[in-house]
C-alpha positions in Angstrom: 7.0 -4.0 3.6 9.4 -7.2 3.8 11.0 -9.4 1.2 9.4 -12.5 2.0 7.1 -13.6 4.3 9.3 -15.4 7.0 10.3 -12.3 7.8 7.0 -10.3 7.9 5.8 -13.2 10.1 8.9 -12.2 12.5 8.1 -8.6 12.3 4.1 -8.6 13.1 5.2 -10.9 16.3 8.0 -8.3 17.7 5.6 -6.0 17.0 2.4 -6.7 18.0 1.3 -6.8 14.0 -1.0 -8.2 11.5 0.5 -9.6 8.1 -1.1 -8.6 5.0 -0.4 -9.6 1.5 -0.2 -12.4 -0.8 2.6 -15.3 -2.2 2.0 -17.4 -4.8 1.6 -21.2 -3.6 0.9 -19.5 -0.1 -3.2 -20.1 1.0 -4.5 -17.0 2.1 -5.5 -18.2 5.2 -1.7 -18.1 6.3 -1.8 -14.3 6.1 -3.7 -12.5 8.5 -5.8 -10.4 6.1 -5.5 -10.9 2.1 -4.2 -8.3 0.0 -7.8 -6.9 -1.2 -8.5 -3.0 -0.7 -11.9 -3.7 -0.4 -11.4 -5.6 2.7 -9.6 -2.3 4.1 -11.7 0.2 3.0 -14.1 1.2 5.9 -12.0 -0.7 8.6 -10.4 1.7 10.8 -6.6 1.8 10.9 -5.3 4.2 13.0 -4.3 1.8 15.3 -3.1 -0.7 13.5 0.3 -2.3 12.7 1.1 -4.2 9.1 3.9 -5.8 7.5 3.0 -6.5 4.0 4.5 -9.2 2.0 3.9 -10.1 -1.7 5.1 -11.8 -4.6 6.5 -8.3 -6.5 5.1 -5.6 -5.1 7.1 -5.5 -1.5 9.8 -7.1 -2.7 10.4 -4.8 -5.9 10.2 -1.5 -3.3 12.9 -3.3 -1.0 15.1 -4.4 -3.8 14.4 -0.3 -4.9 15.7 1.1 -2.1 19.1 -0.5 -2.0 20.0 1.4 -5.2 18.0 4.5 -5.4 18.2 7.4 -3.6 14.4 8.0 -3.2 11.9 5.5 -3.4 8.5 6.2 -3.4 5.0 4.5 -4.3 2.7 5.2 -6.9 -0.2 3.2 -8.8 -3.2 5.1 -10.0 -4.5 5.8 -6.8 -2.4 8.8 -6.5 -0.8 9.6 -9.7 -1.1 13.1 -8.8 0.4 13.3 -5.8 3.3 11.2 -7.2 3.5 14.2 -10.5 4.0 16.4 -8.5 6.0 14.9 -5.4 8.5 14.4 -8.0 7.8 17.9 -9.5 8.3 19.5 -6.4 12.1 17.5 -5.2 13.4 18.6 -9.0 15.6 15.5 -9.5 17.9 14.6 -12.6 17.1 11.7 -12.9 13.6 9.6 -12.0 13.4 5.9 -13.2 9.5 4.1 -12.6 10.3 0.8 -11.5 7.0 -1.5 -12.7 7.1 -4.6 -10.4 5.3 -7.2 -12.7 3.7 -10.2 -12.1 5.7 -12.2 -9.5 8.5 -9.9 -10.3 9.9 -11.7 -12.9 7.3 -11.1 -15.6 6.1 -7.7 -17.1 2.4 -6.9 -16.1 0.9 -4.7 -18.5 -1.3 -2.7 -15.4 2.1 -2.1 -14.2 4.1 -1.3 -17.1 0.7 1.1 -17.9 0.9 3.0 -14.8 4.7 3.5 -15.3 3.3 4.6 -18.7 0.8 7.2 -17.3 3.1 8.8 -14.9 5.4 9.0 -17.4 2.9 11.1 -19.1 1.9 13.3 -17.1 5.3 14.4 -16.0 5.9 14.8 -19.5 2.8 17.0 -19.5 1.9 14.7 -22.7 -1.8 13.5 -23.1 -3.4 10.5 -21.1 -7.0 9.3 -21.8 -7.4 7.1 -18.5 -11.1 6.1 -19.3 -9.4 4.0 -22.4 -6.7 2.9 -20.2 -9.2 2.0 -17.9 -11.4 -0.3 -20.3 -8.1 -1.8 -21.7 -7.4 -2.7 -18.2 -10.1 -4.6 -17.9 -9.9 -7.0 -20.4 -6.3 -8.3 -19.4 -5.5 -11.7 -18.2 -4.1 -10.7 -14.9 -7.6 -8.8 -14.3 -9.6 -11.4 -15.3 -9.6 -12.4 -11.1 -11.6 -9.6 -10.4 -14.7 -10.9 -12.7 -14.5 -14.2 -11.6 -17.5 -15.2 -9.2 -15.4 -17.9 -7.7 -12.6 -16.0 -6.7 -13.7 -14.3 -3.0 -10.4 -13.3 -2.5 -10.1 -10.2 -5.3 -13.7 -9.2 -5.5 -14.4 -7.0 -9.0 -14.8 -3.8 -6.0 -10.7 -4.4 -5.6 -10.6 -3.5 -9.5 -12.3 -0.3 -9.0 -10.8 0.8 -6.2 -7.1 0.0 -7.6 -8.6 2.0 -10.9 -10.2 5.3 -9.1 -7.4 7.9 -10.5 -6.1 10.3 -7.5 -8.4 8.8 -4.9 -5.4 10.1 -2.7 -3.0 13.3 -1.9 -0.1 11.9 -0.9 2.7 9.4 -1.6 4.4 7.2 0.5 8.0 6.9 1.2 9.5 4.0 1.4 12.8 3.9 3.9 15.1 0.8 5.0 14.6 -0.4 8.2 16.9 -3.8 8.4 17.7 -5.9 5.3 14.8 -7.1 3.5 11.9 -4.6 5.0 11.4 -0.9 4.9 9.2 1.5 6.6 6.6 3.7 4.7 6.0 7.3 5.3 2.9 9.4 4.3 3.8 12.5 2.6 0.9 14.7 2.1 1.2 16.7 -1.4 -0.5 19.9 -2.8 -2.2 18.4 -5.6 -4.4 21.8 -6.5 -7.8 20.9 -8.0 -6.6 17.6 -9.7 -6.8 14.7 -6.8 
């Protein structure tokens, strides 16, 4: 993950890499691949090397790892893993960082993520199928439902929504200024993900 997308361009070249993501004002046809999941999803990747770049997202978990001391990822996609990651390291102190849109304006699929995590560290009651259908109707998923828009296909809502699709979290680790390195940290989840 890199700060901007000079630099993700520099990395995938050293590196013999493919740069994902997306910019605002940027076409997507200057990236190599979009920032869809569904466009991932049965492609095989095991041999693959990406530097992602977008507008909050990648820039948020650089800007994260200059002051924390752990950084890693959640969304919805592995909320579990993320409970009980943190759970499992006992720290005194966890702060969810919700990137927003563009990183300068709340999101409220962000800020409700934040939310759910929240939650269920808290062990305090989430009902995801409302926060799912509340999710749907916001402005910044409006994309999704919209036949003219190729690049977020209403599959990329679902997949972003399907709750503990994965058991582990990723790390996120400083590499040079402005781009870290993600690890995969499998997690016992139990029965839940």
């Amino acid at each position: 993950m890199t700060d901007g997308l000079e630099l993700a361009r520099e990395i995938a070249a050293t590196q013999g890499g493919k740069v994902v993501g997306e910019q605002r004002g940027v076409p997507v046809t200057d990236f190599d691949y979009g920032n869809s999941p569904t466009l991932f999803e049965n492609m095989d990747l095991s041999s693959e090397t990406f530097v992602h770049s977008t507008n909050a997202g990648t820039r948020g978990v650089v800007a994260a790892c200059e002051k924390g001391d752990e950084v890693i990822i959640g969304s919805f996609v592995n909320t579990a893993a993320v409970v009980e990651y943190i759970r499992s390291r006992e720290p005194e102190v966890v702060t969810l960082v919700a990137m927003g849109t563009g990183g300068t304006m709340r999101a409220q699929e962000d800020m409700m993520c934040a939310m759910y995590i929240k939650n269920e560290l808290e062990d305090y009651p989430n009902s995801f199928k409302t926060l799912k259908s509340f999710l749907a109707g916001v402005d910044s998923a409006q994309k999704f439902f919209d036949d003219d828009r190729s690049d977020a296909p209403e599959s990329d809502f679902e997949l972003c929504m399907d709750l503990d699709r994965f058991d582990f979290v990723l790390k996120a680790e400083v590499v040079r200024e402005g781009c870290v390195r993600l690890q995969k940290i499998n997690v016992d989840c139990g029965e839940k993900a």
